[in-house]
N, C-alpha and C positions, 0 to 999 in steps of 0.2 A: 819579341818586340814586333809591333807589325803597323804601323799606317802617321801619316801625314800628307795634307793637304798638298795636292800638286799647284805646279802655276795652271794648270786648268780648273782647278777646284774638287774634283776626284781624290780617294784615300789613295794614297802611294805609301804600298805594303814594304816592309822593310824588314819585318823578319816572318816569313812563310812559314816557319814551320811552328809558331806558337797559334794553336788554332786555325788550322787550314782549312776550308771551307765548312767554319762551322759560325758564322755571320760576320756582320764587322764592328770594330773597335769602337767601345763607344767613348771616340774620345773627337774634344771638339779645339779646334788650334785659333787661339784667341792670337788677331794679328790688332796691334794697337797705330794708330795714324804715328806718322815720323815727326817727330815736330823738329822745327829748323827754329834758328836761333838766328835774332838779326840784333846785332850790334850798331848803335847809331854813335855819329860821331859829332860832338859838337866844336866848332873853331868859331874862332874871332877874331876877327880882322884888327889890329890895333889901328891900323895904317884907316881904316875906311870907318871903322865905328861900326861894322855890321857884322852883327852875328849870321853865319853860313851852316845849316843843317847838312850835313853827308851823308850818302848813301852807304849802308851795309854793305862793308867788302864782298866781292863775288867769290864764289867756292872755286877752294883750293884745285890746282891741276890734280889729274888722276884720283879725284875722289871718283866712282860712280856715281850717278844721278839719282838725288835724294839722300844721299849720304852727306852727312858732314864729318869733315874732320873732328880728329882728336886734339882735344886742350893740350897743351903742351907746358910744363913744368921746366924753369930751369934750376938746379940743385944751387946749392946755396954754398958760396964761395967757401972753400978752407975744411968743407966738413966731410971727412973720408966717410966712405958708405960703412954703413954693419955688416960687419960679418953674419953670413949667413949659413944654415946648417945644409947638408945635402935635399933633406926632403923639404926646406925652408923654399929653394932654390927653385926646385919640382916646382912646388906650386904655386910659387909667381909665375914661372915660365910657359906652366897649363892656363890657368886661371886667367891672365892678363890677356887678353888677343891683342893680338897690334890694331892697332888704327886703320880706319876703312882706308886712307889714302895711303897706307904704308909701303903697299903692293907685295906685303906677306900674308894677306887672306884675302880668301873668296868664301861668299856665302852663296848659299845653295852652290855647289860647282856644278857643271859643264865640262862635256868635252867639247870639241870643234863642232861635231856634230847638233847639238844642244841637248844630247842624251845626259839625264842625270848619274852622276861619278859618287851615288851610295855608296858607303862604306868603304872608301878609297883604302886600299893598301898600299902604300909607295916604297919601291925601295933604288936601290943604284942600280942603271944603266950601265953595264961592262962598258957598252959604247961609247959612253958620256951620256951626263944628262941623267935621266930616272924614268923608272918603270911602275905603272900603278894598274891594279887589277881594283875594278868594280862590277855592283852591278844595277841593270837600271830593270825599272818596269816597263813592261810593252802590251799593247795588244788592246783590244775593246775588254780582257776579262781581268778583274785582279788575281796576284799572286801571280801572272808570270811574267819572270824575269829569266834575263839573260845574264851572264858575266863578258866581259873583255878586258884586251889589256891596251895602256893608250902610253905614249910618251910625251916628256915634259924638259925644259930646259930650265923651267924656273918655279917646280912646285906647283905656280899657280895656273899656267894656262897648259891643258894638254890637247893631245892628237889622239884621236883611236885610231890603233895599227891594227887589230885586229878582232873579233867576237869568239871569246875561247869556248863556250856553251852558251849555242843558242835560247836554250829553253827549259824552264825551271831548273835554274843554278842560279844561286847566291849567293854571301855572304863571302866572299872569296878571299884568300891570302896566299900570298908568293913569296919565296924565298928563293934566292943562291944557293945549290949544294956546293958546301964548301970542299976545294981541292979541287972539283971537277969544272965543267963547263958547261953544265945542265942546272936546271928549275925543278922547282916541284913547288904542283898548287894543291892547294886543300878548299873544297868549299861544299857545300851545304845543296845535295840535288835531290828535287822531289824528284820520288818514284812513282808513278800511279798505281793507285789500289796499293800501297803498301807503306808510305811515307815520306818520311825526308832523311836521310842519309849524309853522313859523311864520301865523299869523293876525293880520292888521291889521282892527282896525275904526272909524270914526269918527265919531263923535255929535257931533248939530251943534247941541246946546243942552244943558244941565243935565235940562228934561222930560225930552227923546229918551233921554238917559241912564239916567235914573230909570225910565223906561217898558220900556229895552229895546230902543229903537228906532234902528238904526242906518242913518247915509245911505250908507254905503260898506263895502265889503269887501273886502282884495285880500290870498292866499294867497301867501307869498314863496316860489318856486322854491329845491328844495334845488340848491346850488353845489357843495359838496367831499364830500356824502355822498349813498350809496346809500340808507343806512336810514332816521336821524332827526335833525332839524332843532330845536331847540327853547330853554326858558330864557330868554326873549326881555329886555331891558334897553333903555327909551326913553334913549336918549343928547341928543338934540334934536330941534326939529321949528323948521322955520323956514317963516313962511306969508306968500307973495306974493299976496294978497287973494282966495286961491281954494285947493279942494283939490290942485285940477290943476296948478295951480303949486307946489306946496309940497317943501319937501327934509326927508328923514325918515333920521336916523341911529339904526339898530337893531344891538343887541349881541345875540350868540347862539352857541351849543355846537351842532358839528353833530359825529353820532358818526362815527367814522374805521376806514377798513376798512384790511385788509392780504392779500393773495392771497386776497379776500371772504372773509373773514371778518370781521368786528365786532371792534372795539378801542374804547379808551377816548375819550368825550367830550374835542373842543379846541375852543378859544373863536375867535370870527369875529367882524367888524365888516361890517355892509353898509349902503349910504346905495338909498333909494326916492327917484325924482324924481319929479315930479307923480302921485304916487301910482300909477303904472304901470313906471317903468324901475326894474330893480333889480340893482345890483353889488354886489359882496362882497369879502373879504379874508382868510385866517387871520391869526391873531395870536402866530404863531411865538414872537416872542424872549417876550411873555407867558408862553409855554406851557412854553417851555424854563425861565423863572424859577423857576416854580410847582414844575417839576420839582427844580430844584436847591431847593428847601425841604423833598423827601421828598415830594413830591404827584405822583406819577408817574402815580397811576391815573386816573378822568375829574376835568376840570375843567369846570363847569357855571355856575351864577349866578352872578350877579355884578351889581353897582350901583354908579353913580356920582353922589358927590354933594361939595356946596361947604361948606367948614368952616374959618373964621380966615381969610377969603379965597381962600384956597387950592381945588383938587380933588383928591378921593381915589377912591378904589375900596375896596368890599372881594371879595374872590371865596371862593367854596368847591374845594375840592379831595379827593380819596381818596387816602391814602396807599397803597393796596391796590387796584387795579383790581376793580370784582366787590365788594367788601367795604363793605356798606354800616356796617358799625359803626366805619368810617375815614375818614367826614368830618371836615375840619379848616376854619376860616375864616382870611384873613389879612386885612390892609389894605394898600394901596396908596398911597405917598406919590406922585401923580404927576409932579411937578418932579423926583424925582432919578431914581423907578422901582423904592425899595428897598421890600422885602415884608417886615411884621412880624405874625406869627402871633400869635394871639388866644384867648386861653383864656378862662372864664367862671366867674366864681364869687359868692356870696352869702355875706356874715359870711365872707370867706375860706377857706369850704368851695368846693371844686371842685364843679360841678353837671351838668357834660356830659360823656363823651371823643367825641362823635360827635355834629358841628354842621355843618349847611348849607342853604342857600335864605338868606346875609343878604342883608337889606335895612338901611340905615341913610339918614338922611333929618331936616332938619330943618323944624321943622315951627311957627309959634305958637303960643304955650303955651296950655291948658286954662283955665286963669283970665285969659284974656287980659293977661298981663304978659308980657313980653318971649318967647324961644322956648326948646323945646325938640330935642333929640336922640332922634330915636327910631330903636326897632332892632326889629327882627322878625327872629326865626330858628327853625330846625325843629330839634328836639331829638332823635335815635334813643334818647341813652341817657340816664339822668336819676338825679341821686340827690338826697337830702333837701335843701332846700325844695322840687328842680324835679320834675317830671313830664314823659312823652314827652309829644314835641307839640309846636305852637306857640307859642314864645315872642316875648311883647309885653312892653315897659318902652320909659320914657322917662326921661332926666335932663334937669333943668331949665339950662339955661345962663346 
């Protein structure tokens, strides 16, 4: 996946390693005018005999400017809601974003800084609060990017605390190793003269993290590709009271050649044992699935995560090899392995046709009462309330 329109007007590359300097995407991001809605109100004076024209109520506190609130529905006395299935549940809770004035999404995010927060991964803060690894584009040339990691109190607005690779790193994701007190990140770093790579690295406390300071490093060998390795998804990490012992299941798209030539991203599973041996796998019947949905072109990200007991997945896909304004997301039930496609909308206006990089992830809620659902996705194309960019919301559960 690679490009969308900046707030400068420049392509902002989004996934480097599908076609790295080899020209740019010809995709074009149709932004359509916002229209605002003005409600007139008519009264009547019984008392005077004179009819009084009023003004359009002014926009709700905490919308942002140019947004308008969400129509609001009240349910209808005496009638309990339906029951709902577990993947029924999913995808109201994907599907529906809250309302611009909700103060549970940002579109395009920001950090403090105004650096765009691509591909956000969030998780909890041991500290309080939550930790989210991005990354942004920089520089006068496309394709580089940096990764960092910034904190948040409420999802939506963060701090960069720090730049964990400056330069050609991407697609990044951070996890807790559980039992210990250390991280590990996975993310997606060009090589010159040689491609783009999977990256591990492991921090062996909250400081180190914070600092930048990493105790390991180990570069995963490309398996079934010539070119590029990357989109990386921590599956598990299981720790026998040392790094060296530890087993590390990493998901990832490596792109696929045919008489050398370049073809479209397919998805792979490989396990790291004591942070040194590493196997892999394609994920064929995956890829053939994806394909029977109309997603023939690359398949890339993708995230697993636990919801009603249950695990799911969601992944992105191209209906169009090359066509970056044909991303699509789906979800994965994985007890039966059936795929239901995902569209996105606010007040029941549609707000995307071209979505990829989800992440979905539950999390402890902001006001410390029970959890939430949250979801991070890259937006190419955007129409009124949304904006290109990265999208953040959460629903309360």
């Amino acid at each position: 996946m690679a490009g969308a329109l900046s707030r400068a007007g420049s392509f902002r590359r989004v996934k480097p390693s599908d076609g790295v300097g080899f020209g740019k995407p010809a995709l074009i991001v149709r932004l359509r005018a916002r229209h605002g809605r003005r409600r007139w109100g008519l009264a009547v004076s019984s008392l005077l005999g004179v009819l009084a024209l009023w003004p359009a109520p002014t926009q709700a506190a905490g919308v942002p400017s140019g947004l308008q609130p969400c129509q609001t529905q009240t349910p209808a006395a005496n009638v309990a809601p339906r029951a709902q299935s577990p993947v029924a549940q999913l995808q109201d809770l994907i599907e529906n974003v809250p309302c611009a004035d909700s103060g549970r999404v940002s579109y395009d995010a920001t950090d403090n800084l105004g650096e765009s927060m691509d591909v956000l991964d969030p998780i909890t803060d041991p500290a309080g609060g939550y930790l989210g690894v991005y990354h942004t584009e920089f520089g006068p040339y496309p394709w580089e990017f940096r990764i960092s990691l910034a904190h948040s109190a409420d999802l939506i607005h963060w701090t960069q605390i720090v730049v964990l690779d400056p330069l050609g790193a991407s697609m990044p994701t951070l996890r807790a190793v559980p039992g210990t007190g250390g991280f590990l990140l996975a993310y997606e770093k060009k090589i010159p003269h040689v491609g783009n790579i999977v990256r591990l690295r492991y921090y062996s406390s909250l400081g180190d993290l914070e600092a930048g300071r990493f105790a390991a490093q180990r570069d995963l060998p490309r398996t079934f590709s010539w070119f590029n390795d990357g989109t990386p998804t921590i599956l598990s990490v299981t720790w026998h009271h040392s790094l060296a012992r530890s087993v590390m299941h990493i998901g990832f798209h490596y792109e696929t050649e045919a008489r050398g030539r370049r073809g479209p991203d397919r998805e792979a599973i490989g396990t790291l044992v004591d942070f040194r041996r590493w196997t892999a796998h394609t994920e064929k019947p995956l890829d053939a699935a994806l394909d029977r949905q109309g997603l023939s072109g690359s398949h890339g990200d993708w995230r697993q995560f636990s919801f009603a007991g249950d695990r799911w997945r969601i992944y992105e896909g191209q209906t169009t090899s090359g066509d970056f304004g044909t991303w699509q997301v789906v979800l994965q039930d994985t007890s039966t392995g059936q795929l239901y496609p995902l569209t996105l909308s606010s007040d029941t206006q549609a707000i995307s046709d071209s979505i990829a990089n989800p992440i979905v992830t539950v999390l402890p809620s902001p006001d410390g009462s029970g959890q939430v659902l949250v979801v991070t996705l890259y937006l190419f194309t955007a129409e009124s309330p949304a904006a290109p960019g990265e999208l953040v919301y959460y629903q309360t559960l």
